[in-house]
C-alpha positions as CSV (number, residue, x, y, z in Angstrom):
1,X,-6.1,12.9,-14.6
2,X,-3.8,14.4,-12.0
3,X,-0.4,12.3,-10.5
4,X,-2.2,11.1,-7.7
5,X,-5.4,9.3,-10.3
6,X,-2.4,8.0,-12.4
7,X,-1.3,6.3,-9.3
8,X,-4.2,4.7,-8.3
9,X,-5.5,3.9,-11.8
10,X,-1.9,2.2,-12.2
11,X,-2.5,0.1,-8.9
12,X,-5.7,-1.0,-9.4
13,X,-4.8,-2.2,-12.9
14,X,-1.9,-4.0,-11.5
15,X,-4.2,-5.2,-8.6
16,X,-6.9,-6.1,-10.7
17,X,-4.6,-8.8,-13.5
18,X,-3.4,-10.6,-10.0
19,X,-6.6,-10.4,-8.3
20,X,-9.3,-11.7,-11.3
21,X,-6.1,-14.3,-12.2
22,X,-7.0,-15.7,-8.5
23,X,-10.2,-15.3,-8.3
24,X,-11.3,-16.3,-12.0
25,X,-13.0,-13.0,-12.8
26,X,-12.6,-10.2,-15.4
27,X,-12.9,-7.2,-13.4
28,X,-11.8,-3.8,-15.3
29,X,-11.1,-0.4,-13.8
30,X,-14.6,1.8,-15.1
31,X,-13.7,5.4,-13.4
32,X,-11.3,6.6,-10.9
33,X,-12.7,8.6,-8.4
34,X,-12.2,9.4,-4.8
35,X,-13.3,7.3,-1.4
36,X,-13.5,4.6,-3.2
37,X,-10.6,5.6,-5.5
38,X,-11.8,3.0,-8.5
39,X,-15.0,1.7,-9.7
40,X,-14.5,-1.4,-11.0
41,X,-16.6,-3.9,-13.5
42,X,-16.9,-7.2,-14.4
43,X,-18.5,-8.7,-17.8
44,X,-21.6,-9.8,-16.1
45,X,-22.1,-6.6,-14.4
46,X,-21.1,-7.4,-10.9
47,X,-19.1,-4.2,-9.4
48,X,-15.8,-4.2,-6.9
49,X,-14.8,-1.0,-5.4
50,X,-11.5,-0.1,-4.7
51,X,-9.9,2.2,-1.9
52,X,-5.9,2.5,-2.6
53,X,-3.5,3.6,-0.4
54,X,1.0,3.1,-0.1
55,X,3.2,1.8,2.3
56,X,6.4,3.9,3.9
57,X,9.2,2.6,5.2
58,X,9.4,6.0,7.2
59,X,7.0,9.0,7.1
60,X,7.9,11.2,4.0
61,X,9.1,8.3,1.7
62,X,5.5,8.6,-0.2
63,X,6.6,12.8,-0.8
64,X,10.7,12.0,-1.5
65,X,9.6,8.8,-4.2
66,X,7.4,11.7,-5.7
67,X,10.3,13.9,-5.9
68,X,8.9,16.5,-3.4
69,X,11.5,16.4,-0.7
70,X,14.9,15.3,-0.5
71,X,14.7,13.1,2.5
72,X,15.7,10.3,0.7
73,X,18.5,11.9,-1.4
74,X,21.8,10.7,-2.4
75,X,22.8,13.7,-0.8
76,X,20.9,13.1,2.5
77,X,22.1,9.5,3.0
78,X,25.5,10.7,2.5
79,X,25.2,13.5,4.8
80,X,23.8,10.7,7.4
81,X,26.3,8.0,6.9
82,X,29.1,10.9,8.1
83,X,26.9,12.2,10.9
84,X,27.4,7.9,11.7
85,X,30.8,7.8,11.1
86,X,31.9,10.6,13.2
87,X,29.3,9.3,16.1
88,X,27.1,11.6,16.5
89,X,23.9,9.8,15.2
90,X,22.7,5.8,14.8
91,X,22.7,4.6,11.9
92,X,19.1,4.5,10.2
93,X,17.4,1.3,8.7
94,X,13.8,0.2,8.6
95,X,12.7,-3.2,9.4
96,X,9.7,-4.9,8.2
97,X,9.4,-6.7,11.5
98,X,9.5,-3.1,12.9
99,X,8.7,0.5,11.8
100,X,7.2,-0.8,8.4
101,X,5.0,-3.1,9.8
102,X,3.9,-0.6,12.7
103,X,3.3,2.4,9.7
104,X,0.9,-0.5,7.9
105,X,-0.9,-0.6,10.7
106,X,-1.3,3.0,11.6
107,X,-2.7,3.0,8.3
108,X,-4.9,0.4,7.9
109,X,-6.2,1.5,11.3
110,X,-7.0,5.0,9.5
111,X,-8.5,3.4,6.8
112,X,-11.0,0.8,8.8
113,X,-12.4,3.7,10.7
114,X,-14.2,4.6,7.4
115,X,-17.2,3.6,5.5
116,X,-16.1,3.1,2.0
117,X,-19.9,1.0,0.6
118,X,-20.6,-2.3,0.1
119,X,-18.2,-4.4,-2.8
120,X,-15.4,-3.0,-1.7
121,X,-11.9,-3.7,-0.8
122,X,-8.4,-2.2,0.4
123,X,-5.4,-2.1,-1.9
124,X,-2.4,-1.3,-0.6
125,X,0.8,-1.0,-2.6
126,X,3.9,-1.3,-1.4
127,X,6.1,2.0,-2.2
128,X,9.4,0.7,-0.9
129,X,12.7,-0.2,-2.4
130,X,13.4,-3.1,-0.7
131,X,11.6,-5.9,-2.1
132,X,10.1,-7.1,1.4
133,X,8.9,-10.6,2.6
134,X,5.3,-9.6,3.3
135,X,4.4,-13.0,3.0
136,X,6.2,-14.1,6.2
137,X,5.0,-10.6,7.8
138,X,1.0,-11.4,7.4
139,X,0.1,-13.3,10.2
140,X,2.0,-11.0,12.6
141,X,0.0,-8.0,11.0
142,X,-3.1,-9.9,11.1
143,X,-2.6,-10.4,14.5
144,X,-1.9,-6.7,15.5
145,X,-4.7,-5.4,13.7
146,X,-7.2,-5.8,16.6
147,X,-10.0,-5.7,14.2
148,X,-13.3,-4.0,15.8
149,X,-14.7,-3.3,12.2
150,X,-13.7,-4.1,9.0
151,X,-15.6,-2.1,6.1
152,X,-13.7,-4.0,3.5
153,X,-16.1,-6.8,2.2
154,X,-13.9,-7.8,-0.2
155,X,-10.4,-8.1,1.9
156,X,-7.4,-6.0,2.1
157,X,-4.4,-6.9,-0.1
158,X,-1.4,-5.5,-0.5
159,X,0.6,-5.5,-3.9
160,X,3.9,-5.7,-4.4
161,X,5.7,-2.3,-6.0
162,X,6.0,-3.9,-9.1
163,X,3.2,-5.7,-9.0
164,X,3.9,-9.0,-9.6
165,X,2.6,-10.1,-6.4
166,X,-0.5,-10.0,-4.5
167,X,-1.1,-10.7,-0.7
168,X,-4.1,-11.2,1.5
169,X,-3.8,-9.3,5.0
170,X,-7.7,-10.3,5.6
């Protein structure tokens, strides 16, 4: 498996021991794959297909996390915090109420535009370092989605990055 199946296989797992603890079912990843990213099975045969996808805090944070761009460097933020100090930039933060929430939606936009099968749902796990309040954030991105369609028969969650905790967007 490449980085980008150990990722998903990692997050459906982690999805999967909130999810069947919730739900009272024994659902196990059976094959990772792509669109939907994971077949998964339960013990009386019943399947639940998974489509995974990450926040960002900003664009690039998925490629910098991974080690492929230095956007989020030591050496970047330090470089910034001068730039700050001397005036010539503001000073950059991310706010769950703002730019995270809007890059949610722009993806979970993407992703409803698709047809993913039936038994399926929407995992989306959270790739930032701040450990955000998604659970006072729901209802507002709920609200924003401006569902027409929504291919995801089972919901669309999103796990925490250490999953430990699940949420419900629909």
């Amino acid at each position: 498996m490449g980085e980008k199946q150990d990722i998903e296989k990692g997050t459906a797992e982690g999805f999967l021991t909130l999810y069947n603890q919730l739900k009272g079912t024994d659902f196990r990843v059976e094959a990772i794959d792509d669109a939907p990213d994971a077949r998964c099975v339960d013990s009386r045969g019943n399947t639940l297909n998974l489509e995974i996808t990450t926040t960002e805090d900003r664009a690039g944070d998925i490629k910098a996390l991974l080690g492929r761009s230095g956007a989020r460097s030591l050496e970047t933020l330090r470089a910034h915090l001068e730039r700050v100090a001397r005036g010539e930039e503001p000073l950059q933060f991310s706010s769950l109420s703002g730019e995270v929430s809007d890059n949610l939606l722009e993806r979970l936009n993407k992703k409803m535009k698709n047809d993913y099968g039936s038994n399926t749902a929407l995992v989306i796990r959270d790739s930032s370092g701040v450990d955000w309040d998604w659970a006072s954030a729901i209802s507002v991105i709920r609200g924003r989605l401006g569902l027409v369609r929504n291919p995801f028969s089972h919901g669309i969650w999103l796990v925490s990055r250490v999953k430990d905790r699940l949420f419900q967007i629909l």
